[in-house]
N, C-alpha and C positions, 0 to 999 in steps of 0.2 A: 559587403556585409560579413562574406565570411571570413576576411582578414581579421578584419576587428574583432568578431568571436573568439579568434585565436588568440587574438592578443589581449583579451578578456580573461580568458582562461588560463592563461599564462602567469598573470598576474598573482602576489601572494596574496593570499588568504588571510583575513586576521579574525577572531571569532566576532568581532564585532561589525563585521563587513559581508551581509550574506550578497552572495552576486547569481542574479539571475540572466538564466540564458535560452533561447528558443531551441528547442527540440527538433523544429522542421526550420532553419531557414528559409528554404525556397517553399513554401507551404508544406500543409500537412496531406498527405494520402487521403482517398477518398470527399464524399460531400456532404455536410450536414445536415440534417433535416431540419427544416423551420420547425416551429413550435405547436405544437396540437392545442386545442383547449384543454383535454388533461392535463399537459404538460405544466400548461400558463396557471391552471388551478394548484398543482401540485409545488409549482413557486411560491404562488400569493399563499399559501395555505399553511407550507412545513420551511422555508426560506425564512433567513432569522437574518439578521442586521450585519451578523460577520462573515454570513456566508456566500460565496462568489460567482454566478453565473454567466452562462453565456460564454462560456472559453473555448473559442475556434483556434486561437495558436497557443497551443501546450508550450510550457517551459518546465524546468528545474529551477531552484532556487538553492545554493549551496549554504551551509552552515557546520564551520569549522569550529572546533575545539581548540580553543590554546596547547594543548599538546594530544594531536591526533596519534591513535594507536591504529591506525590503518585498516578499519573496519567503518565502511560505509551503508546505513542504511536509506532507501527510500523512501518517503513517504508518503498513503496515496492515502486523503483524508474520505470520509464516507460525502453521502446525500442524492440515495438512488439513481445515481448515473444523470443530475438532472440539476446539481450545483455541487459546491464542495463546502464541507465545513471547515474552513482553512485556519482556523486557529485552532480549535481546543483537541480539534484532529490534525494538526498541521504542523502552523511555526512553533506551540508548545511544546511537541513531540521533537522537533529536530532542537530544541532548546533543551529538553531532558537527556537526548540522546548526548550532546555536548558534554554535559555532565560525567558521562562514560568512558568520555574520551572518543565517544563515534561521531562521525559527519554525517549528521543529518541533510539529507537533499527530499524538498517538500517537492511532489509531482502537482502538478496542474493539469488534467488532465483534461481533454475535450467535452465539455457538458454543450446543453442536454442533448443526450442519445436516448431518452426513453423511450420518445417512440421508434425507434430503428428493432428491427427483426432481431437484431443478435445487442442489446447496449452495451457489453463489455467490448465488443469489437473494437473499437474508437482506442476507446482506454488501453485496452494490450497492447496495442500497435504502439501508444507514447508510453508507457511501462517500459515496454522490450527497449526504445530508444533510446530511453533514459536509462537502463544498465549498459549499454552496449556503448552509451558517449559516456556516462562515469568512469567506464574501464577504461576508454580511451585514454580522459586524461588523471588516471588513476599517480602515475610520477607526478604532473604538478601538482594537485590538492592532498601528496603524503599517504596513497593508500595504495592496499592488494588489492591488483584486480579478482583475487581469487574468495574475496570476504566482502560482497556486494547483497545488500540483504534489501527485503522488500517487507514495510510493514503497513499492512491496510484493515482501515475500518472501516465493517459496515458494505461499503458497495465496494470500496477499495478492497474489505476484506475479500468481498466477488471475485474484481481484478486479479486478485493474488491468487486465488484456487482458480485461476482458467489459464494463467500466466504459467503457473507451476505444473498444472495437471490434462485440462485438458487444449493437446495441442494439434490442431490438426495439420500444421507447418513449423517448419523449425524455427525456433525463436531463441532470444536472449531468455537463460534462465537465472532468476536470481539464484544465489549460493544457498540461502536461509530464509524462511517467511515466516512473519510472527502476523497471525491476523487476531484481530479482536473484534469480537462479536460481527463475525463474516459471516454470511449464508448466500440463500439462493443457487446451490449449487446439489438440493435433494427434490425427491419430485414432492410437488405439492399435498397430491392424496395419499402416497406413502411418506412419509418425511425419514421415514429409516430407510431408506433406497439411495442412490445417488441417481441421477435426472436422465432419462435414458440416453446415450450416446459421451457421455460426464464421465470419463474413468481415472483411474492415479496410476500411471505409468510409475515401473520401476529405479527410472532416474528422477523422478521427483525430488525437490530439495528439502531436506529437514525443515521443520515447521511445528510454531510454536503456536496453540488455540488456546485462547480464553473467551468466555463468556458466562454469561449471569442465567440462571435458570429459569427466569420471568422474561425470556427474552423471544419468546414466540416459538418458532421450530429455530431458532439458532442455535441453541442449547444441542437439539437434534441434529443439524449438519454438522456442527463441530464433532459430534460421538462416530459419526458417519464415518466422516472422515479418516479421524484419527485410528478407526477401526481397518481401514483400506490402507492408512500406512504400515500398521501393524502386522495387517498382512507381506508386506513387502519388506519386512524388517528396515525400513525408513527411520532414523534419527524422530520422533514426534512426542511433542511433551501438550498434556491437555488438562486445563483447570477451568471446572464448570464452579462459579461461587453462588451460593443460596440466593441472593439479591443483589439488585443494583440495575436490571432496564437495557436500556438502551442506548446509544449516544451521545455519552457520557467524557467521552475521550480522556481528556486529562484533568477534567473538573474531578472535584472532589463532592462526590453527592453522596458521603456518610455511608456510604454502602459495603460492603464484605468485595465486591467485583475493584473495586478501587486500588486493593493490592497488588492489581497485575503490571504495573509498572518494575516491580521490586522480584515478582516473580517472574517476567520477562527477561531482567537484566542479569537474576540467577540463572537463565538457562544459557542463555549468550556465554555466560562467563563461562561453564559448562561445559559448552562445545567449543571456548578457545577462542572466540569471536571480540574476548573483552582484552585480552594478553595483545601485550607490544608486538 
């Protein structure tokens, strides 16, 4: 199995070719929890027709540019740590990214973890592995291993602020993180606090927040946040827009928040992430 990985990987790229690969060959770290009846409710209830559940072996799925400029991002799509929204937070996203001239690589990360004590745990563990084999074969798919970015919505947005910030072991950190409409990372009864034992260590990576201001307390982690970078004089750019919800990814639902594809790829360009 893992020859053939190799020789998977090896393989050129063409943008019209994405090639997916498993994260864990010989399986993944630790064991899943079976499904609770919240859990089972929380499918039948908020679970839509394109979205994926039940993924015990994480992969990457890579998505090349016709002329890659050497900046890859990741992408961890949202859906409460309990399915993933894999298109319009997903292939869309590494399809936009294309456009930039970035390699979109869509994460699959390990659902459901809702009921587990810690649900990000699962996910950082195939995050971290999924930057750390990107750099790997950063020469075959044309990219810096030093321009590896992570961008997540929603629960992915989660992943990305526990990936980036709080880390109780050493891990793969991405270069850059753009989340949109992230939270769960402020305490619930304070929501301008960050969650006790949550903190933004000094090598944090620059990080890009947008979000809509009808968007519950997310609107309020993302201020949180960006406030703790600012402290740290951290690279962080933050646009909160009048309207637009929730989980919206790359649909177009008329809204004022819909601009953040344009305003993301201004900041990228910015920090040098968009340049050959």
């Amino acid at each position: 199995m893992k020859s053939l990985l190799f020789l998977l990987t090896a393989l050129p790229l063409s943008a019209a070719e994405p090639i997916e690969l498993k994260l864990w060959p010989d399986g993944p770290p630790g064991k899943m929890q079976p499904h609770s009846k919240a859990t089972e409710d929380f499918i039948r209830t908020k679970a839509g027709k394109s979205t994926i559940t039940d993924i015990h072996e994480p992969t990457i799925t890579v998505y090349r540019p016709e002329k890659p400029n050497g900046t890859a991002v990741i992408v961890a799509p949202g859906g409460g740590y309990v399915f993933l929204s894999a298109i319009h937070e997903g292939t869309q996203v590494c399809e936009w990214l294309n456009t930039l001239g970035v390699t979109g690589i869509l994460l699959k990360y390990r659902t459901p973890t809702r009921d587990e004590a810690a649900p990000h745990e699962k996910p950082v563990q195939d995050a971290a592995k999924a930057i750390a084999l990107v750099r790997e074969h950063a020469k075959d798919w044309s990219l810096d291993p030093k321009r590896v970015g992570l961008l997540g919505f929603s629960a992915g947005g989660n992943l990305l602020a526990h990936i980036a910030c709080d880390r109780l072991a050493k891990t793969e950190l991405p270069d850059f993180g753009v989340m949109i409409y992230g939270g769960g990372f402020v305490d619930y009864k304070e929501p301008t606090k960050l969650k006790e034992g949550f903190t933004v260590p000094g090598d944090a990576p620059p990080m890009f927040l947008a979000c809509a201001h009808d968007d519950g307390q997310n609107p309020t982690a993302a201020t949180v946040l960006y406030l703790e970078y600012k402290k740290h004089k951290i690279p962080c750019e933050l646009h909160l827009f009048t309207k637009g919800g929730h989980g919206f990814g790359m649909r177009d639902n008329k809204q004022p928040i819909n601009a953040w594809p344009q305003r993301a790829a201004d900041w990228m360009n910015s920090m040098g992430w968009l340049h050959k």
